[in-house]
C-alpha positions as CSV (number, residue, x, y, z in Angstrom):
1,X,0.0,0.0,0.0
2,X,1.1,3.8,-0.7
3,X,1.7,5.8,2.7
4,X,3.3,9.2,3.3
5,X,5.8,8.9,6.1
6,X,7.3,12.1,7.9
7,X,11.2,11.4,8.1
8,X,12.0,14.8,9.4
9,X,11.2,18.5,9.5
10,X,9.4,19.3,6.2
11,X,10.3,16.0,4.3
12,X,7.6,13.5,3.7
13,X,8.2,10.7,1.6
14,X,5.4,8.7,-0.8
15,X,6.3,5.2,0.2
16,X,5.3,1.7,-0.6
17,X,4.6,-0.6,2.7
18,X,2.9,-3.6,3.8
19,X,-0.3,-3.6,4.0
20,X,-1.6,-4.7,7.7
21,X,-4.0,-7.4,8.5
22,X,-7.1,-7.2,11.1
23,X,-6.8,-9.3,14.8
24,X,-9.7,-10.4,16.6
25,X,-11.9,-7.3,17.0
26,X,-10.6,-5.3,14.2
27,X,-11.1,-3.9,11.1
28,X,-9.1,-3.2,7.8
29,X,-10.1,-0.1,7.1
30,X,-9.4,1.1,3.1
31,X,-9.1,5.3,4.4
32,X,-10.9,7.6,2.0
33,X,-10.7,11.0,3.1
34,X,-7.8,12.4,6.0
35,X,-7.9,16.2,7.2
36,X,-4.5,18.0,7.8
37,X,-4.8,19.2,11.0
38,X,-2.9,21.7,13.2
39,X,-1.1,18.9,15.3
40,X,0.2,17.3,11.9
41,X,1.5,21.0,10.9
42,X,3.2,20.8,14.7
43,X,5.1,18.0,14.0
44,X,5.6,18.5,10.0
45,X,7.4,22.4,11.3
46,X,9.1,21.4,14.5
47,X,9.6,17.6,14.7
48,X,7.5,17.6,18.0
49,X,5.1,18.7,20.1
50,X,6.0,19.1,23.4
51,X,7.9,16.2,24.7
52,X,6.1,13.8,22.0
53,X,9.3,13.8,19.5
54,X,9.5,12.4,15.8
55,X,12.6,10.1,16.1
56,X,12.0,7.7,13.3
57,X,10.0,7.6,10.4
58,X,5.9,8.3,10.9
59,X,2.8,8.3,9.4
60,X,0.7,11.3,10.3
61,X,-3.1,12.3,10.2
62,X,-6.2,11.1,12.3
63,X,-9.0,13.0,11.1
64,X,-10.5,10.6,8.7
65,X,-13.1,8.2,6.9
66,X,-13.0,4.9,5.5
67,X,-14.7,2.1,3.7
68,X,-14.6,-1.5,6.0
69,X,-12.7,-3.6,3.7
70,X,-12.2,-6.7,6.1
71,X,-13.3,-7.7,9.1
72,X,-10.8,-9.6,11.7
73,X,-12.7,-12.5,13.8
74,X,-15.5,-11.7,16.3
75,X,-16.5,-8.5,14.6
76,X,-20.3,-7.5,14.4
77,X,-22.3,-4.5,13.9
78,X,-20.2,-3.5,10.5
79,X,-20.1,-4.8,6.9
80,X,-17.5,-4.7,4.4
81,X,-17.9,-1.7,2.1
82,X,-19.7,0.9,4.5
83,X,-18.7,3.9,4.8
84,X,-17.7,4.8,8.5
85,X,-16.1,8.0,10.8
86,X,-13.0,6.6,12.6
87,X,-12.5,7.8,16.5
88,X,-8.2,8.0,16.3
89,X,-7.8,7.4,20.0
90,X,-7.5,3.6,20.9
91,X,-7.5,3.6,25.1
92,X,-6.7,1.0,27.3
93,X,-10.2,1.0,29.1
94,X,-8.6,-0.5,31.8
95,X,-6.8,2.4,33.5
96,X,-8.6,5.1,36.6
97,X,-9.6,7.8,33.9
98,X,-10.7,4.7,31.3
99,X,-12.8,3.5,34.2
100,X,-14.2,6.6,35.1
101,X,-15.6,7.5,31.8
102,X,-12.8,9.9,30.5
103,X,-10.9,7.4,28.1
104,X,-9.5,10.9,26.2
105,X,-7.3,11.5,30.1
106,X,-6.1,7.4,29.3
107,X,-1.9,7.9,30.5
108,X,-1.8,4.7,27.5
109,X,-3.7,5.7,24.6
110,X,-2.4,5.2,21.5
111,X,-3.7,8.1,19.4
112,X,-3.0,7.7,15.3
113,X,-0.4,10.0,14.1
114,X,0.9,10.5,17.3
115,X,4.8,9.1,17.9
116,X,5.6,6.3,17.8
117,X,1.8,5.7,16.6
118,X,1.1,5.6,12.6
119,X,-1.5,7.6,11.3
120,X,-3.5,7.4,8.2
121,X,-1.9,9.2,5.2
122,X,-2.5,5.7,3.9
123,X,-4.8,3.6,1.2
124,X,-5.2,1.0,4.6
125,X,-4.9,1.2,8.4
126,X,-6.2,-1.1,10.9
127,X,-8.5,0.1,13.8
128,X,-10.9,-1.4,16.5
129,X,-14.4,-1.9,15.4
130,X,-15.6,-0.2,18.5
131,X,-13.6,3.3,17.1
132,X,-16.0,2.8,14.1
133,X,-19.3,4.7,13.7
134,X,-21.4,4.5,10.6
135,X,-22.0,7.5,8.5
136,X,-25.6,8.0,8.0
137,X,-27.7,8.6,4.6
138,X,-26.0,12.1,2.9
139,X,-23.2,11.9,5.2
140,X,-19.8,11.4,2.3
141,X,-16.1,10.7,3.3
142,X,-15.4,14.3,3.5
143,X,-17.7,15.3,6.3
144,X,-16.5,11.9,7.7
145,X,-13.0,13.4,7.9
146,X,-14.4,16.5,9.8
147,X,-16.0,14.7,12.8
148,X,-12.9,14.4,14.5
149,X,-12.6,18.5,14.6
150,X,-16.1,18.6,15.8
151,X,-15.9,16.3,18.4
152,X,-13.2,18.0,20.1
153,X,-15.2,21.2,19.6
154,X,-18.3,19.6,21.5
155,X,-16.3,18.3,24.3
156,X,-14.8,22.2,24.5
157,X,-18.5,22.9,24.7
158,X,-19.3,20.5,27.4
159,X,-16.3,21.7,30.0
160,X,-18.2,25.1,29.4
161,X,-21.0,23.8,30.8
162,X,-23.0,26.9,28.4
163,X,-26.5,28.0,28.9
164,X,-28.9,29.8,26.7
165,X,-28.6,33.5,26.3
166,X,-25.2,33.3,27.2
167,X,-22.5,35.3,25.6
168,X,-18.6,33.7,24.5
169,X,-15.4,34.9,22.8
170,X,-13.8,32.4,20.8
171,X,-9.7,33.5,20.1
172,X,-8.6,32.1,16.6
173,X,-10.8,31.7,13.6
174,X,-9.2,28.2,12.4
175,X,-11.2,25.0,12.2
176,X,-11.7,24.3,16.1
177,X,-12.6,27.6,17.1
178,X,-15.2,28.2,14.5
179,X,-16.3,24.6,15.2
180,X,-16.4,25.7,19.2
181,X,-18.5,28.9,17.9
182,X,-21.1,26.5,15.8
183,X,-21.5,24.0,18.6
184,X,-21.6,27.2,21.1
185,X,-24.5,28.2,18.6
186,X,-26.4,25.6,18.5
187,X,-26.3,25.4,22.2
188,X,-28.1,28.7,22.7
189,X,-25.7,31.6,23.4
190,X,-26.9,34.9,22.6
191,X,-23.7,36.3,21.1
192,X,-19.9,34.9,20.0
193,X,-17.4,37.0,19.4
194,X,-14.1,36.1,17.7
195,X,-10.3,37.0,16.6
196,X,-8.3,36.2,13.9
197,X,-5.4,38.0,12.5
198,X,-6.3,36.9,9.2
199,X,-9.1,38.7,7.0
200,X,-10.1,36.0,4.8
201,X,-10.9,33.6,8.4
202,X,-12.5,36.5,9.8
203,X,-15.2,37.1,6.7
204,X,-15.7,33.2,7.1
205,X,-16.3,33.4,10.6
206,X,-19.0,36.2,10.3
207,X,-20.6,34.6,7.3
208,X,-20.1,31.3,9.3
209,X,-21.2,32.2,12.8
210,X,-19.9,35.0,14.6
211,X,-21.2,38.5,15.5
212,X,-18.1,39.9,15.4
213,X,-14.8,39.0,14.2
214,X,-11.6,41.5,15.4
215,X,-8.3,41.3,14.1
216,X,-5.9,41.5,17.0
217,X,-2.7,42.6,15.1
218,X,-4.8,45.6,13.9
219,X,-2.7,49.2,14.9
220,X,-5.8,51.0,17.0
221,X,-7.8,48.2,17.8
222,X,-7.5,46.5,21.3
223,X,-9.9,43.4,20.9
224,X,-10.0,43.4,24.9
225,X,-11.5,46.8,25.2
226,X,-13.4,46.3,22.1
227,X,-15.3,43.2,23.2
228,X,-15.8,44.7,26.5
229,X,-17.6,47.5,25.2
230,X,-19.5,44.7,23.3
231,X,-20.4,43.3,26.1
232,X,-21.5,46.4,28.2
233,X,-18.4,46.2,30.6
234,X,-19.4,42.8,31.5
235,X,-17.3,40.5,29.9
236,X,-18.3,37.0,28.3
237,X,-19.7,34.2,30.1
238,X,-17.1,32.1,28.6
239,X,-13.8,32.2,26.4
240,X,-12.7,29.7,24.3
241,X,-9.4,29.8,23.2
242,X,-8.7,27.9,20.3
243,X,-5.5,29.8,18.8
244,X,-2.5,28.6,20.1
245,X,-0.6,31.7,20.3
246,X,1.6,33.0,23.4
247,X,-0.8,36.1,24.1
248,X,-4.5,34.6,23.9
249,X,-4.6,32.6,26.7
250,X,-4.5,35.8,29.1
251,X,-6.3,37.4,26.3
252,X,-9.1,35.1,27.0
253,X,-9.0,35.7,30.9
254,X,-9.3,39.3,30.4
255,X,-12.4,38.9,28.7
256,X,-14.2,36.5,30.5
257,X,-16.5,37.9,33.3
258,X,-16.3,37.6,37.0
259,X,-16.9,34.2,37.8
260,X,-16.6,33.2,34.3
261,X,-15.2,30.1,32.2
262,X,-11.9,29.8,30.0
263,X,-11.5,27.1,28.2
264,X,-7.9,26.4,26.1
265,X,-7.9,24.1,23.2
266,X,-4.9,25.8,21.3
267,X,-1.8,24.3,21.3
268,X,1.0,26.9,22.0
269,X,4.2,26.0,19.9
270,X,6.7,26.7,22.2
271,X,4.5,24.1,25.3
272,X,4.1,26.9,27.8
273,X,1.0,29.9,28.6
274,X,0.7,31.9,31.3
275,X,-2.4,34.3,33.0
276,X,-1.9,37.2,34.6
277,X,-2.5,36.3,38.5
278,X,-4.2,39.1,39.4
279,X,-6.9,39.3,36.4
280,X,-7.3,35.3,37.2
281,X,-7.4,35.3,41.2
282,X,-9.7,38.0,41.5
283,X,-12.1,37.1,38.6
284,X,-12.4,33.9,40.1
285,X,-12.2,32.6,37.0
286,X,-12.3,28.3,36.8
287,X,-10.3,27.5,33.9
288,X,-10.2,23.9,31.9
289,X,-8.1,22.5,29.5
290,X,-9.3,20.6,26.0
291,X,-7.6,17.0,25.9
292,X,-8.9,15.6,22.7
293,X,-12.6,14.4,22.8
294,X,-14.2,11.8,24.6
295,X,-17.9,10.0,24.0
296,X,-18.7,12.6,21.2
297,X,-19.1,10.6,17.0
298,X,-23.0,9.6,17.7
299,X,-23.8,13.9,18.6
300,X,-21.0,14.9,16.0
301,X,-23.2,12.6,13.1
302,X,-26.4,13.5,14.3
303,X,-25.3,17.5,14.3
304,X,-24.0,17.6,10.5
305,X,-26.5,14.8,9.7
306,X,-30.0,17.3,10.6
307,X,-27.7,20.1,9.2
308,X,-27.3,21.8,12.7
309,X,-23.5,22.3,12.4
310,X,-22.5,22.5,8.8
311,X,-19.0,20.7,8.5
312,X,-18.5,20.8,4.4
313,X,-17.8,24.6,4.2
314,X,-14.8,24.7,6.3
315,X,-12.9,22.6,3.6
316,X,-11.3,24.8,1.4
317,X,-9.1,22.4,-0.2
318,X,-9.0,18.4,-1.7
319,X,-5.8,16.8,-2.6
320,X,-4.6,13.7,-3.5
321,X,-2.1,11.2,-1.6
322,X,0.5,12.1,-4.1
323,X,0.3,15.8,-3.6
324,X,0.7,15.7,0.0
325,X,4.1,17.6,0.5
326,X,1.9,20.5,-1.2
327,X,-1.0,20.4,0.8
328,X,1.1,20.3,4.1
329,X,3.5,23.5,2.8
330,X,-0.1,25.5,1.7
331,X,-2.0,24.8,5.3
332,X,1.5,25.1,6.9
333,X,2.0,29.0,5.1
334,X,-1.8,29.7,5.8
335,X,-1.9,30.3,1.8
336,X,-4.7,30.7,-0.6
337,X,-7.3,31.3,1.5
338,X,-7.2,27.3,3.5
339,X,-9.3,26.7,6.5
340,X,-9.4,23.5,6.3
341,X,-7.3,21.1,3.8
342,X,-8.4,16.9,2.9
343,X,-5.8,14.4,1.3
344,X,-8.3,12.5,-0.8
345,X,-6.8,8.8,-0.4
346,X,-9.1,6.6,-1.9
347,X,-12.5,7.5,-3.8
């Protein structure tokens, strides 16, 4: 089979490997469509994120869909040929956090794309038939792809704990935070307002979702003061920061009210953020942290599936396998106007 391996910083390599065979309780999955996301950039740019380091040769990518081509001994509930949304993260189920219903805190997963993990820039991959879920009727390989993105976006929802009428920021207009502002949405809040340094994310987010979408690298405009006077003086009930940059996390607890919520799901390149004491001791501000996802595919399917969260729009860009190098260089450069780019591996 055809897979794109990552051998160092910027140089992945179209190679030719064996293709692997399904154990009890698995499934050969033939992958069909694979998002690029911002973790893969991480470790295409640096080698690493955080202390998880490329050393050897590694497949990336774990947003994706598949077609069941094989089913390894014991298997029921899927059938050779359908089309099915793959959850990436394969926990031990055994462990405290596994046991206590949050597999996504499991100290053993083994998370696709992750070192020394493969992913699936590949025409196969083997997976547990229990990370499988069924698309539904009108549901293609595409928006299959995107349900990983979404699910971490509802699980940045439910540490918010949100309630109708109320009001959020979301930093960073890239694929999770305008996911977090559609699932915030859907969920009832009255207003969302975003930043984005870049102009063509920030017409997509107001076209998308937002109310208001401020560019925080703009000379004259400080988005702190300006969402404040959005909000009255109040501040938002809760702020979602979903931008990875070194300034947005204590961007975020600035804007959140007294009392109120941060919630971080960016992933800062150089592994460190910091608050400003004061503005977070006195606020009282609880703040949580985004690990991934956890119970989430059957919501994420049923959202896109009544057309409650549209998924399709954010994908800016198809490729194929072969073109993969360019794909990761475009998304990696921000260029032509990506949001989100697919590698189309099989059809």
């Amino acid at each position: 089979m055809r897979a794109a391996r990552l051998h160092g910083i910027r140089d992945l390599r179209l190679e030719d490997l064996h293709r692997p065979t399904p154990g009890p309780g698995e499934v050969l999955l033939k992958v069909a469509s694979v998002g690029i996301c911002g973790s893969d950039v991480h470790y295409y740019l640096d080698g690493r994120i955080g202390d998880q380091v490329v050393t050897a040769p590694i497949i990336m990518g774990h947003e994706f869909s598949a077609w069941v081509a094989e089913l390894g001994a014991g298997v029921e509930g899927l059938e050779v040929g359908q089309l099915v949304a793959v959850e990436p993260a394969i926990h031990c189920g055994e462990c405290e956090s596994c046991q206590h219903g949050h597999p996504n805190l499991c100290p053993d997963v083994r998370f696709c794309g992750t070192p020394p993990v493969d992913g699936v820039f590949a025409e196969y991959t083997v997976m547990p038939a229990k990370n499988c879920f069924p698309l539904l009727q009108g549901l293609g390989p595409v928006e299959g792809a995107i349900l990983e993105p979404l699910g971490v976006a509802i699980h940045a929802v439910d540490l918010a704990h949100l309630k109708p009428g109320q009001t959020v920021a979301v930093l960073g207009a890239g694929p999770i935070g305008l996911l977090t502002a559609a699932v915030a949405k859907v969920s009832g809040v009255s207003a969302i307002y975003m930043t984005e340094p870049l102009a063509y994310r920030r017409q997509f987010a107001l076209d998308y979702v937002a109310d208001a979408a401020l560019n925080p690298y703009e000379n004259g405009t400080d988005v702190i003061t300006e969402i404040m006077r959005l909000t009255g003086g109040r501040g938002v009930d809760v702020a979602f920061e979903a931008a990875g940059a070194s300034e947005t996390p204590d961007q975020a607890a600035a804007l959140a009210r007294p009392g109120g919520k941060v919630i971080v799901a960016g992933i800062p390149s150089d592994d460190t953020m910091a608050f400003t004491a004061s503005i977070t001791r006195r606020k009282g501000l609880t703040i949580k942290l985004v690990r991934r996802m956890k119970h989430t595919y059957p919501r994420a399917i049923r959202l896109v599936q009544t057309g409650m969260v549209d998924v399709k729009s954010l994908v800016t860009h198809i490729f194929p396998l072969e073109s993969i190098a360019e794909a990761f260089e475009m998304v990696a450069a921000y260029d032509d106007g990506v949001l989100r780019a697919v590698i189309q591996v099989s059809a």
